[in-house]
C-alpha positions in Angstrom: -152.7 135.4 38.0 -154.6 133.1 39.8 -158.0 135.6 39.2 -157.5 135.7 35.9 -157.8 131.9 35.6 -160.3 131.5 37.8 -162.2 134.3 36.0 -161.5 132.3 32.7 -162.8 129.3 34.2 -166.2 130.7 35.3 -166.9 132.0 32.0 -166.5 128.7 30.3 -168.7 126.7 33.6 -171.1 126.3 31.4 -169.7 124.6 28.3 -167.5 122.3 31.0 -170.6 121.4 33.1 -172.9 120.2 30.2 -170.4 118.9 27.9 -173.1 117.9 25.4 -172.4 121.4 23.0 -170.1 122.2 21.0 -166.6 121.8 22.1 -165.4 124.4 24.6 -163.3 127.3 22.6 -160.2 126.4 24.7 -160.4 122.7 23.7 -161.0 123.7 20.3 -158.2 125.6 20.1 -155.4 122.8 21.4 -157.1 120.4 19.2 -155.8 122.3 16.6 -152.0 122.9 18.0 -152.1 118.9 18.7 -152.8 118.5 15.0 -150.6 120.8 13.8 -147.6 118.7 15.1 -149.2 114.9 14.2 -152.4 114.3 11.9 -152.4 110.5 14.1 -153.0 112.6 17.5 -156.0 113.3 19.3 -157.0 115.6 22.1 -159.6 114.4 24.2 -161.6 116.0 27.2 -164.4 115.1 29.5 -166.2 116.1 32.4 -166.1 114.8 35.5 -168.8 115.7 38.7 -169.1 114.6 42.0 -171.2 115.2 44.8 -168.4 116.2 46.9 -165.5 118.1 47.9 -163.3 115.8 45.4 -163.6 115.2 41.6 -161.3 113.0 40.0 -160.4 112.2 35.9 -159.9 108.8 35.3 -157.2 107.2 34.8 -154.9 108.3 31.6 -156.6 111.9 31.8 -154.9 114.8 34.5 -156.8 117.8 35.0 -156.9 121.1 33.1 -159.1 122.9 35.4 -161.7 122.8 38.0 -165.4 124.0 39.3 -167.1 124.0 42.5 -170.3 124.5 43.5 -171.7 127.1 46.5 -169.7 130.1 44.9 -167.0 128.9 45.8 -163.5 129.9 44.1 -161.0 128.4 46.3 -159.7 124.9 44.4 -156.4 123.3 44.1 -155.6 120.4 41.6 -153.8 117.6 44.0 -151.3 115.1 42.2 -152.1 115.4 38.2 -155.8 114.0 38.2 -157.8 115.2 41.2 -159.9 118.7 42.1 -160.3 119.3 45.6 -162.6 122.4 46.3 -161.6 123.8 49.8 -164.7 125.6 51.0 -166.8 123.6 53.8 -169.7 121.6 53.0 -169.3 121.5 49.3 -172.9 120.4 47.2 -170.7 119.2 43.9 -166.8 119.6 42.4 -166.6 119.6 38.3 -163.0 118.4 36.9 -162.4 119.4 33.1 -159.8 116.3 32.0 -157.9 116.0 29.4 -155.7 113.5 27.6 -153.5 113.5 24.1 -154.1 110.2 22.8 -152.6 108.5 19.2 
């Protein structure tokens, strides 16, 4: 289970990194279940990178999924709002946040 996220996650890199294009596929998509339920809803997401072993969203947002730099594949998402890439001397960690907002 946990490759087949982590595979889904490095195909969308990319899109979560840059965050200026369109809107990734996967936040697309829940944009539309949120408005589906209530037109007054929003679903909002953001990028957030840090120079570091630790990227956290800020406050209001909690993570859908991380990024790290060096190759490396090994993350874990601590408390609702923080990535934490565990491979030594990591260059940057990217966290994809999220919040539903009215």
């Amino acid at each position: 289970m946990k490759f087949c996220i982590s595979a889904a996650i490095l195909l969308l890199v990319p899109a979560l990194i840059i965050g200026q294009g369109p809107p990734c596929s996967i936040d697309a998509s829940i944009r539309s279940i949120v408005s589906q339920y209530n037109r007054n809803m929003r679903f909002e997401c953001r990028s957030v990178t840090d120079q570091s072993s630790y990227a956290s969203c800020p406050s209001g947002y909690s993570v859908s999924s991380c990024s790290c730099g060096m190759g490396c594949g090994s993350w874990d998402i601590q408390g609702s709002n923080k990535c934490h890439c565990q491979c030594a001397n990591m260059d940057w960690t990217s966290a994809r946040c999220c919040r539903i907002t009215s």
